[in-house]
C-alpha positions in Angstrom: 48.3 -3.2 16.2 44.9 -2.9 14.8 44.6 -2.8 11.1 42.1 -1.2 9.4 42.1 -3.4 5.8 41.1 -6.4 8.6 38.0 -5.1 9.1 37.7 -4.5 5.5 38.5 -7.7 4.7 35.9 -9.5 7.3 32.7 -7.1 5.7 34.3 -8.1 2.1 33.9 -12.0 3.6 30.9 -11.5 5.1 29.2 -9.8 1.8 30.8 -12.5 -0.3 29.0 -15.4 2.4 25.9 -13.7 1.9 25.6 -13.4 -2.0 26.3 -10.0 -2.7 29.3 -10.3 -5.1 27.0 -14.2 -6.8 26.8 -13.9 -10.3 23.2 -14.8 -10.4 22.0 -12.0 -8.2 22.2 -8.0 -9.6 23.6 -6.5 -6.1 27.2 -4.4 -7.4 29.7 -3.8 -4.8 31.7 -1.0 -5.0 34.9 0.3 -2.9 35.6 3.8 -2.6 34.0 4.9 -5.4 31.0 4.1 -7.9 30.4 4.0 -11.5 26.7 5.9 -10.5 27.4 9.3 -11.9 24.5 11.0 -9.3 25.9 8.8 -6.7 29.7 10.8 -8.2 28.0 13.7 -7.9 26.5 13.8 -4.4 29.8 12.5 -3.1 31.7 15.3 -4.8 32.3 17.3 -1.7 31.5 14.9 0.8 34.9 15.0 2.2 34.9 14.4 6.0 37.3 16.5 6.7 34.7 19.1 5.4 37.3 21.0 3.4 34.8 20.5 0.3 36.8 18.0 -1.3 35.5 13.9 -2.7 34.5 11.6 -0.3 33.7 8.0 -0.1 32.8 5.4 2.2 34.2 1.7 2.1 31.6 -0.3 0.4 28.3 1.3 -1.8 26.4 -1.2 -2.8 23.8 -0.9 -5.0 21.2 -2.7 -7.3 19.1 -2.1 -10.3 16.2 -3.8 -9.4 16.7 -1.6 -6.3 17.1 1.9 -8.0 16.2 4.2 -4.8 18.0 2.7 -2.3 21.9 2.0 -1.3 23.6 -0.2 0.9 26.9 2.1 2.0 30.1 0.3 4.7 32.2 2.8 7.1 34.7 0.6 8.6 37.5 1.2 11.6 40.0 -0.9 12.9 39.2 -0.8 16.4 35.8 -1.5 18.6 37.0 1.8 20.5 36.5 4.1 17.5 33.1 2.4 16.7 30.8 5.7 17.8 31.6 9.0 19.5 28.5 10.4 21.8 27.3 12.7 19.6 27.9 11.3 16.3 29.6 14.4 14.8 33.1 12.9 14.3 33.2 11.1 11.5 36.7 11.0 10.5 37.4 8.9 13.8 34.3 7.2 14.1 32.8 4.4 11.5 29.2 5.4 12.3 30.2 9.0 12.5 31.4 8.2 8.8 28.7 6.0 7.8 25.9 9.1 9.0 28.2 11.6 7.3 28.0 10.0 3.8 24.6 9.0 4.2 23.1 12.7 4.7 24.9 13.1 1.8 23.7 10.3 -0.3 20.2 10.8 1.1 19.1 13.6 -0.6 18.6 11.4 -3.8 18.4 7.6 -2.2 17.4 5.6 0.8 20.3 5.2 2.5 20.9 1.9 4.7 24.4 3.0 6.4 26.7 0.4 8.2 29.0 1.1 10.4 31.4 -1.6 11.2 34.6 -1.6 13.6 36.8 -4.9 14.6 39.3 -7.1 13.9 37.7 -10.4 14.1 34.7 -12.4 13.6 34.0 -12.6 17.3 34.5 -9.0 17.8 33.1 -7.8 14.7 30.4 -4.5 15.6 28.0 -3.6 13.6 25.3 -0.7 14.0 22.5 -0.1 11.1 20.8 3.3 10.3 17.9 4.0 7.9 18.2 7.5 6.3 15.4 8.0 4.3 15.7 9.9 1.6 15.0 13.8 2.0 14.8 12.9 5.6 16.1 15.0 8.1 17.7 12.7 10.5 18.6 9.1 10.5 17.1 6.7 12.5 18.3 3.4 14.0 17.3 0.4 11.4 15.3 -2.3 13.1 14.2 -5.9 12.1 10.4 -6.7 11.9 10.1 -7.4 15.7 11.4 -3.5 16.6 15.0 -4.4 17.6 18.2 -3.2 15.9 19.8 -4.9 13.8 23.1 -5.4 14.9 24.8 -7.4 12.0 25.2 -7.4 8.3 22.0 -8.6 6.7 21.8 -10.4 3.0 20.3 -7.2 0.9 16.7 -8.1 -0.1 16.6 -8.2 3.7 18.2 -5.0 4.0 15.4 -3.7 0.9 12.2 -5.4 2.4 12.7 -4.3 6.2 13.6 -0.4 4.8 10.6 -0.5 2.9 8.5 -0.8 6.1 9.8 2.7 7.1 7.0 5.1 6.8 9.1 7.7 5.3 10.5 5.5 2.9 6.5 4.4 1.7 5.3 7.2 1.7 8.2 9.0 -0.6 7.8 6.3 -2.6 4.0 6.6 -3.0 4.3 10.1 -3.9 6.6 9.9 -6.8 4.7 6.8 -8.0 1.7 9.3 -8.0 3.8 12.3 -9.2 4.2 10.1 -11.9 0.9 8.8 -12.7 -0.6 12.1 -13.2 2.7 12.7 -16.1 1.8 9.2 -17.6 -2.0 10.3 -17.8 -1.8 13.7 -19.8 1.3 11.3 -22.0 -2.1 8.8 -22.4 -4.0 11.6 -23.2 -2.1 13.4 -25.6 -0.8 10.8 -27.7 -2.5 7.3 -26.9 -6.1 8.3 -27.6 -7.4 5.4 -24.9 -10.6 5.4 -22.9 -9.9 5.9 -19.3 -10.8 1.8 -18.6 -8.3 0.8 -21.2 -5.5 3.4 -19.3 -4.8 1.1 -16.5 -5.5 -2.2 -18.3 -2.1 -0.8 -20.3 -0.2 -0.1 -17.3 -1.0 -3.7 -15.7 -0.4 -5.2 -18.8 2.8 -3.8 -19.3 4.0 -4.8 -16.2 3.0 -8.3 -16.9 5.1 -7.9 -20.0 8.3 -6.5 -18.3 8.3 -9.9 -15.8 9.2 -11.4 -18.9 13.4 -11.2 -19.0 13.6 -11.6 -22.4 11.0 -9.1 -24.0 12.3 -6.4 -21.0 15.3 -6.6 -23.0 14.7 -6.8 -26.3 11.4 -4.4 -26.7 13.4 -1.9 -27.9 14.1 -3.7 -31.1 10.2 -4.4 -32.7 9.1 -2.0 -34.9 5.8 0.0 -33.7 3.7 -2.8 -35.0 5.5 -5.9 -34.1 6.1 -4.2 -30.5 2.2 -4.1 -30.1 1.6 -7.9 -31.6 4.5 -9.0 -29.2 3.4 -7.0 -26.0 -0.2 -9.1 -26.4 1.9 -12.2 -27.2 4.1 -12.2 -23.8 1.2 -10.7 -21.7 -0.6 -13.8 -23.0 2.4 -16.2 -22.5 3.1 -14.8 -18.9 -0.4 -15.7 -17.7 -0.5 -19.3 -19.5 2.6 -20.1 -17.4 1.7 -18.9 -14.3 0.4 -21.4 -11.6 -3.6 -20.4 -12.0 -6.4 -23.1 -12.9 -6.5 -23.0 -16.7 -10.4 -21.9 -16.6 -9.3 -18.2 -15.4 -6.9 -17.5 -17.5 -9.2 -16.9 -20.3 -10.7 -13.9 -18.3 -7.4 -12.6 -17.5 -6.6 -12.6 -21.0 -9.6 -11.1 -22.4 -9.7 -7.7 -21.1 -5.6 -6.6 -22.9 -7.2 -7.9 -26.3 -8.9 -4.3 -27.3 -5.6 -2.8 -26.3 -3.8 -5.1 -28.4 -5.3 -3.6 -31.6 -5.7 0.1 -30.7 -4.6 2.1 -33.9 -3.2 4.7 -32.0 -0.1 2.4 -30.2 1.7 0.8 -33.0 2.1 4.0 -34.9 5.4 5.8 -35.4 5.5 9.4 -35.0 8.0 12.2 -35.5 8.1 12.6 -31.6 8.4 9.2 -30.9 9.5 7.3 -33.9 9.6 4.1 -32.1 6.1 4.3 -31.2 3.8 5.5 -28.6 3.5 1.9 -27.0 7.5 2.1 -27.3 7.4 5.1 -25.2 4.9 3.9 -22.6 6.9 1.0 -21.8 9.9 2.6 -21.5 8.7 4.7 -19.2 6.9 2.5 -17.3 10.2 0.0 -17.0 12.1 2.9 -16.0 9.7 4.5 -13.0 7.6 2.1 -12.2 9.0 -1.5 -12.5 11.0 -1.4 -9.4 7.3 -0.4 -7.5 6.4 -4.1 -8.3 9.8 -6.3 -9.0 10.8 -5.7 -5.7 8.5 -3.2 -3.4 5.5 -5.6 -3.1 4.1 -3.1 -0.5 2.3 -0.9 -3.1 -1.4 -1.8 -5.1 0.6 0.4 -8.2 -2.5 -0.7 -10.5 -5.0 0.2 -8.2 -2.9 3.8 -7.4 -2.7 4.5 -11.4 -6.3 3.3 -11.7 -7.8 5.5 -8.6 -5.8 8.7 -10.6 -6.8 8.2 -13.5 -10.6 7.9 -12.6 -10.2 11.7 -11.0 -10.6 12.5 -14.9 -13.5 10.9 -15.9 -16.9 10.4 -14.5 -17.4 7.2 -16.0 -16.8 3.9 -14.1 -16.9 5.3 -10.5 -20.6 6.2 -11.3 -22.2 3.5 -13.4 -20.4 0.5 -11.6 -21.2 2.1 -8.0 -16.8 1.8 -8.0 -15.7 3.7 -5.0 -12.1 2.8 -4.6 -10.9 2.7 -1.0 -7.9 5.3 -0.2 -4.7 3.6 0.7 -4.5 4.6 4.1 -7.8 3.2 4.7 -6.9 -0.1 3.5 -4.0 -0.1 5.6 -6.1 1.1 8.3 -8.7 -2.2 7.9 -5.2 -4.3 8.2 -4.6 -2.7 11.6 -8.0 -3.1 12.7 -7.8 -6.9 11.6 -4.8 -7.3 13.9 -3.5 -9.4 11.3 -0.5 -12.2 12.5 1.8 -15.0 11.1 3.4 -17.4 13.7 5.4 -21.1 13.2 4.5 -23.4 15.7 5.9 -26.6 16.6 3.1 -29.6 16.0 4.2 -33.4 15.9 7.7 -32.1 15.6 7.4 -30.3 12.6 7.6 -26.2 12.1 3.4 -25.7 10.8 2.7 -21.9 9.6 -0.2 -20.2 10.7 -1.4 -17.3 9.9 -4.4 -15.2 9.2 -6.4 -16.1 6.2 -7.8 -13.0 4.4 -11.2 -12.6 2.1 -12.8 -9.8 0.0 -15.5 -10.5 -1.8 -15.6 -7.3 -3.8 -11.8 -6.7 -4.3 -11.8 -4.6 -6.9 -8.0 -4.0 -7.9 -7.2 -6.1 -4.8 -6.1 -2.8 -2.2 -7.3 -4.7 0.5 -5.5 -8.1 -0.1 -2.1 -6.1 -0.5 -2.4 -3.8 2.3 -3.5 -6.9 4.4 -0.4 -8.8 2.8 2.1 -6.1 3.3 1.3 -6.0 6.9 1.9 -9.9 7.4 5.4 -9.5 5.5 6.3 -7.3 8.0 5.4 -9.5 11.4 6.8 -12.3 9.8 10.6 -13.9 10.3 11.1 -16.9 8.0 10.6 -17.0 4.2 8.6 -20.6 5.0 6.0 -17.5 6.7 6.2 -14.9 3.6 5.6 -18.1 1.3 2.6 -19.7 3.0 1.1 -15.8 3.4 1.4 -15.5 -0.5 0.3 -19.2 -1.5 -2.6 -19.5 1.4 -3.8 -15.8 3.2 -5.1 -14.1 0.5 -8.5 -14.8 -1.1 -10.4 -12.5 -3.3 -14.1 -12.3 -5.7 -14.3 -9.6 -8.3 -17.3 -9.5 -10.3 -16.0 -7.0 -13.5 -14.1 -8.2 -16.2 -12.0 -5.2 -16.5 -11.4 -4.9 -12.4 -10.7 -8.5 -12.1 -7.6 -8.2 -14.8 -6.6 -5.7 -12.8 -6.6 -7.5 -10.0 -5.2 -10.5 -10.9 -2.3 -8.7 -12.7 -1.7 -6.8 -9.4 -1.0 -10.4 -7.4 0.8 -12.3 -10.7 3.3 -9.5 -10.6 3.8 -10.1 -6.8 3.4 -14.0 -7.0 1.0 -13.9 -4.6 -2.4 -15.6 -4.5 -3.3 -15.4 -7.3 -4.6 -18.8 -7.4 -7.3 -17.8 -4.7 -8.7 -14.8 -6.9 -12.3 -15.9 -8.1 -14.3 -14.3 -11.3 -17.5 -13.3 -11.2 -20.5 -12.7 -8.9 -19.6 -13.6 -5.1 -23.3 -14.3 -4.9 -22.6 -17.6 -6.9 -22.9 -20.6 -5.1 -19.9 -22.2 -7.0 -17.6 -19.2 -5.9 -19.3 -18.9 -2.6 -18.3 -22.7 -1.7 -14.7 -22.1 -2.8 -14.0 -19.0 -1.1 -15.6 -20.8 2.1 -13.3 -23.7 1.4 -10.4 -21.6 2.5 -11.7 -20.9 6.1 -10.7 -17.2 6.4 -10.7 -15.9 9.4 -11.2 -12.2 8.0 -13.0 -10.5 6.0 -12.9 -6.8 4.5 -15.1 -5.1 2.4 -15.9 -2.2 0.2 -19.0 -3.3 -1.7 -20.5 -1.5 -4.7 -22.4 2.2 -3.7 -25.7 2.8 -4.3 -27.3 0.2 -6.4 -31.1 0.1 -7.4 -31.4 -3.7 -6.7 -32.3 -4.0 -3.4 -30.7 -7.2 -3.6 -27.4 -5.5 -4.1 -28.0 -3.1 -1.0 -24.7 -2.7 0.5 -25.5 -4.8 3.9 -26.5 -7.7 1.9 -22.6 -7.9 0.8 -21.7 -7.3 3.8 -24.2 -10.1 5.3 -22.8 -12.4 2.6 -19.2 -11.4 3.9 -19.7 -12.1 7.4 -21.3 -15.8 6.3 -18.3 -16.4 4.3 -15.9 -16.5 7.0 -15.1 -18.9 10.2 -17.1 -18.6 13.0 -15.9 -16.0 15.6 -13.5 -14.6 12.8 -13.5 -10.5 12.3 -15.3 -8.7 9.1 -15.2 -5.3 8.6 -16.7 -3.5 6.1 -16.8 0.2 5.4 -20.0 1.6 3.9 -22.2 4.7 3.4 -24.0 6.0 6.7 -27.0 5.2 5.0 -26.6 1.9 6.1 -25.7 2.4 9.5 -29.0 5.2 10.6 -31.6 4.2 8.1 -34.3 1.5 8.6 -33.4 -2.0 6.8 -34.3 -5.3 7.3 -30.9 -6.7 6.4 -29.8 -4.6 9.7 -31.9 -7.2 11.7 -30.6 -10.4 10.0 -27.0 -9.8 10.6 -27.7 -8.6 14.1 -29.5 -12.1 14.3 -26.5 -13.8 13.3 -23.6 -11.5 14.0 -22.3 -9.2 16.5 -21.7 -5.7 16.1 -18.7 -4.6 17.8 -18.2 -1.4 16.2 -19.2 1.2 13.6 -16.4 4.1 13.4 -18.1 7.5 11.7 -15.0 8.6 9.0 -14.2 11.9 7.4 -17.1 13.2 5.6 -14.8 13.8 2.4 -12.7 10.2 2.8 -13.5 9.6 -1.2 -13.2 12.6 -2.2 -14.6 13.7 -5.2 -17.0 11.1 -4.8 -19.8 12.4 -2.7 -20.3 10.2 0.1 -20.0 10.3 3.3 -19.1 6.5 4.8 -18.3 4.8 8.3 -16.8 1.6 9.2 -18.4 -1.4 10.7 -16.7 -4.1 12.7 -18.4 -7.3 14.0 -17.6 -11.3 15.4 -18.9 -13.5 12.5 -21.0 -16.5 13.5 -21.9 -15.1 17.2 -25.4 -13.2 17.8 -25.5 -9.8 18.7 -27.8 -11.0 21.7 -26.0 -13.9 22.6 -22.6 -11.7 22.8 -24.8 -9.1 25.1 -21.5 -6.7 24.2 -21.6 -3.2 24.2 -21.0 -1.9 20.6 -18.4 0.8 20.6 -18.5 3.9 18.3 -15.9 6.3 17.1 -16.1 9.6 16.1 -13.5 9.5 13.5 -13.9 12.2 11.6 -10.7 14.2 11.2 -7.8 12.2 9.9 -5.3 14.9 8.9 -6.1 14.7 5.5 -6.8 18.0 3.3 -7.8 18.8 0.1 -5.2 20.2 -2.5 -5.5 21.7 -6.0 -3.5 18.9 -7.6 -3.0 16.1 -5.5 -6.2 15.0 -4.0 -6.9 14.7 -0.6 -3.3 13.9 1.0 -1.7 13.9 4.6 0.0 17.2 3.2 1.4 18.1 7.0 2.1 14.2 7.8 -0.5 13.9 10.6 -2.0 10.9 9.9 0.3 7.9 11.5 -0.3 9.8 15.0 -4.1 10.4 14.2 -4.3 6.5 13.2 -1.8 5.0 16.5 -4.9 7.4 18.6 -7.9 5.5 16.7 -6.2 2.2 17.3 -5.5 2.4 20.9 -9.0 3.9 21.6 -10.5 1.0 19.5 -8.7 -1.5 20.9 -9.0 -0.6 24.4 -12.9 0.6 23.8 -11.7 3.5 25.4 -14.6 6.3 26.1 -13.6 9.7 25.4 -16.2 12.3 25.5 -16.5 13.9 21.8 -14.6 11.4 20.2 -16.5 7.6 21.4 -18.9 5.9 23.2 -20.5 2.7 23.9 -24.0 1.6 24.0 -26.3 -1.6 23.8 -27.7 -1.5 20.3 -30.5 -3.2 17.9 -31.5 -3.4 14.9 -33.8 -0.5 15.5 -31.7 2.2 16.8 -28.7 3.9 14.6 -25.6 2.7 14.8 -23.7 5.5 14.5 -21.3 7.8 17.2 -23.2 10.9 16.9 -26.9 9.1 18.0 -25.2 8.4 21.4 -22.1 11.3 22.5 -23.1 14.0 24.5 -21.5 17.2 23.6 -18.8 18.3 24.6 -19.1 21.9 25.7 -15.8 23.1 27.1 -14.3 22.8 23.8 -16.9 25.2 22.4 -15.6 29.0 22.5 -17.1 31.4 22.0 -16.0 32.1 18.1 -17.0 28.1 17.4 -20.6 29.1 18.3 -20.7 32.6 16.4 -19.3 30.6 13.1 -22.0 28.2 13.7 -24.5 30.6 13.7 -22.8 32.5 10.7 -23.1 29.4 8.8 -26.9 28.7 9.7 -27.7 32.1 8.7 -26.4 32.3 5.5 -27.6 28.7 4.5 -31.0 29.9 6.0 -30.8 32.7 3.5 -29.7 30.5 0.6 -32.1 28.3 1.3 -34.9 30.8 0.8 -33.2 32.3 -2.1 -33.4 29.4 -3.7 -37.1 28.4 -2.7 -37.8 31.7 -4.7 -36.0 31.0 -7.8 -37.0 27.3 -8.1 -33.6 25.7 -7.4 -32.0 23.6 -4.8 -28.9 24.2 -2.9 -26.4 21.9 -4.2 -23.3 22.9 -2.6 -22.9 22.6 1.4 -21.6 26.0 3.0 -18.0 25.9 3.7 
């Protein structure tokens, strides 16, 4: 007879082989219950027989470095009671059991649910769901090449491949932003710091927290001896990690006005410990597990981007114009960025796309570009050689590049191939060549007087900086792409432009400017190629404006919107109103709308009356203010 503690015993085996239950790893294994009181509470009446009573599955496994997600075992004896058709018996069934706890479980975690039936190894079945959390449904969990996975995985496997899931990311980003905005009015209120120094805390902190020891003993300094100490490990941190000794003064520099702000190692009756005190709990609390383990998100650059909705300051004088996050994961796609092992002279060589931004700013780019090697790779020998080799970067401000280079210390990743200073310098310009990157992305500076500094001369630099026939994209005002320029004929001379996609007029929003992005072949000629430049009318990705979040994909239409851009991209598909493709020059505007024809059947009849509404009334304004001496300074809705 089948026995149902057999197949209880082989997952037990099996999580013990792995190296759930090792004492040197924080994974806890529980059975039939768990000391997690909201996990106690969401299983109160979880019962399956759905008479409102306690339920539990087998195994819940959980981690603390892991906080939002759990690992949860529905086991039965036999192969035959593995899963009914419809998944809606789960007192008979070990997946109906495993989906039944899970849409329990999932209202306050991602939930990774196993169900498991057999009585041997040999026989042993296994089927994985993902069920994100606040997710309607489940949905099958599947390794990085798309297929299920059909056995049971050790658990930062398990963490990294759910992280993938686009429900899970994005639930993720928005309570790291939900967050951001509470930790900014916190700043505010009681920390007294200029809107630069807010993020240089945050990074800082984190580099503090990778520390074991001072993670665990913070809460014992006094307010003053916390703030000494936090400067101390930040500094100790950085000396140790694997970075030429010549940058680690400018990594250091920027936390040393922090370090002796009278405002943080004060006690106060709200927070006798200290405001510093309080900011770091906080931050280990919500956003530590972002970084220790979820190496998918630029969390500096996300606190940095929030916090600069409140000030006017850097984005204007520095020509800083920080590139939304779907953007940057957009430039990955569009890079068609891949990792492989090959066999050469017998031996298992990595290769993989090699990665530069000379302008990387809080390093967005290099993360997005990372996150989406991580997830087309299959050995750790791939994720090791992507963190140590694919990701090079030049940042120019002091304050930026400590941000930076704190965003890819607490990942481990490249941070030895993160240059300071101009990328303009010849010494920095021969190292980041050195690497032999294959592509490049860029979001150079806005708007700067020097006409040295125009924005196609970085992007001219770019395309020189990486291997011949690589890919560089760059994304840049429109400016760049319709007005005259000599810099437009020397990279055409050198370069060829493959295409130039026209984006949302309010992509960086509330920054004014309206932007497209440019793709071209480094090191081939635009007449040489004699190829076709393709152009996209990308103006509408699903994004809208809200009172208090930003611009965000509020009814979740982007992925679809972005999977459409791609495929017409890639295929240079022509679709009247949305792309064409055209023989360009130097001379004539790169840009969609120079070359579509309209297309009329999509214009009805109350499309051309609130045209001519709006052309009315800004005809009116416009005189209006001709009469009173002003100019119209807001565009009509």
């Amino acid at each position: 007879m089948t026995n149902e503690r057999i197949t209880e015993n082989l997952v037990r085996d099996k999580l013990r082989e792995l190296g759930y239950m090792s004492q040197t790893v924080d994974t806890v294994v529980e059975e039939q219950k768990s000391h997690i009181e909201e996990v106690k509470r969401l299983l109160k009446g979880a019962s399956k027989s759905g008479n409102g009573g306690k339920g539990s599955p087998e195994f819940i496994i959980s981690s603390p470095s892991s906080p939002d997600f759990l690992v949860i075992v529905e086991c039965k004896a036999s192969t035959r009671q593995h899963e009914s058709t419809n998944r809606n018996r789960p007192i008979e069934y070990a997946v109906d059991g495993a989906l039944h706890y899970a849409s329990a479980l999932s209202r306050a975690y991602n939930i990774i649910a196993l169900g498991v039936s057999g009585q041997s190894t040999e026989e042993l079945k296994v089927s994985c769901f993902l069920w994100a959390k606040g997710a309607l449904d489940p949905k099958p969990f599947t390794n990085e090449h798309g297929r299920d996975v059909e056995t049971i995985l050790p658990f930062d496997d398990f963490i990294r491949l759910g992280s993938f899931d686009s429900e899970v990311s994005l639930q993720r980003h928005e309570d790291l932003m939900a967050f951001s905005r509470e930790l900014h009015e916190f700043m505010r209120d009681h920390a007294k710091l200029t809107e630069s120094q807010k993020p240089l805390l945050v990074s800082g902190t984190l580099i503090a927290l990778r520390n074991t020891a001072f993670a665990k003993s913070y809460d014992e300094y006094t307010p003053e001896e916390l703030q000494r100490q936090w400067m101390h490990v930040i500094r100790t941190e950085i000396e140790k990690a694997d970075i030429p000794n010549t940058k680690k003064p400018s990594m250091v520099q920027p936390y040393s006005s922090i370090a002796v702000h009278p405002e943080l190692g004060k006690s106060t009756p709200k927070y006798p410990k200290g405001v510093l005190h309080e900011l770091i709990r906080r931050l280990n609390e919500k956003v530590w597990p972002f970084v220790s383990v979820y190496h998918d998100f630029d969390v500096v650059g996300q606190f940095y981007g929030e916090f600069l909705k409140y000030t006017g300051g850097d984005k204007k004088s520095l020509g800083i114009v920080l590139t939304p996050r779907h953007v940057t994961e957009l430039f990955a796609l569009l890079a068609n960025l891949s990792v492989r092992t090959d066999q050469q002279n017998g031996q298992d060589v990595v290769v993989a796309t090699k990665m530069l931004d000379i302008c990387a700013g809080t390093a967005g780019f290099l993360i997005s570009g990372m996150q989406q090697m991580m997830r087309v790779s299959s050995t750790e020998s791939e994720r090791k050689y992507i963190r140590e080799h694919c990701l090079v970067g030049v940042e120019q401000q002091p304050d930026m590049y400590a941000l930076a280079a704190s965003n890819m210390i607490l990942r481990g990743d490249g941070k030895a191939n993160l240059y300071q200073g101009s990328c303009f310098d010849s010494g920095i310009t021969k190292a980041i060549k050195s690497h032999k990157c294959n592509v490049g992305v860029l979001n150079p500076p806005y708007s700067q007087s020097d006409e040295e500094l125009h924005e196609l001369v970085f992007v001219n630099h770019m395309l020189n900086c990486i291997q011949k026939g690589g890919t560089g994209i760059a994304i840049v005002p429109m400016s760049c792409a319709i007005s005259p320029h000599t810099m437009r004929e020397t990279i055409l001379k050198h370069h060829t432009l493959e295409a130039v996609m026209s984006m949302p007029d309010e992509l960086f929003y509330p920054v004014g400017v309206i932007t497209c992005i440019m793709v071209f072949t480094a090191g081939v000629p635009h007449k040489v190629s004699k190829r076709k430049t393709w152009f996209g009318y990308w103006k509408h990705d699903g994004f809208v404006k809200t009172k208090n979040k930003g611009r965000i994909d509020l009814n979740g239409a982007w992925p679809s919107i972005r999977d459409r851009w791609l495929e017409q991209y890639r295929n240079r598909e022509v679709v009247p109103g949305e792309s064409v493709s055209a023989y360009v020059t130097h001379e004539d505007e790169w840009c969609a709308e120079a070359f579509m024809e309209t297309d009329y059947g999509r214009i009805t009849e109350d499309v051309f009356q609130q045209a001519v509404q709006k052309y009315i009334i800004y005809r009116m304004l416009e005189n209006a203010s001709r009469r009173d001496g002003d100019s119209i300074d807001e565009e009509v809705e």
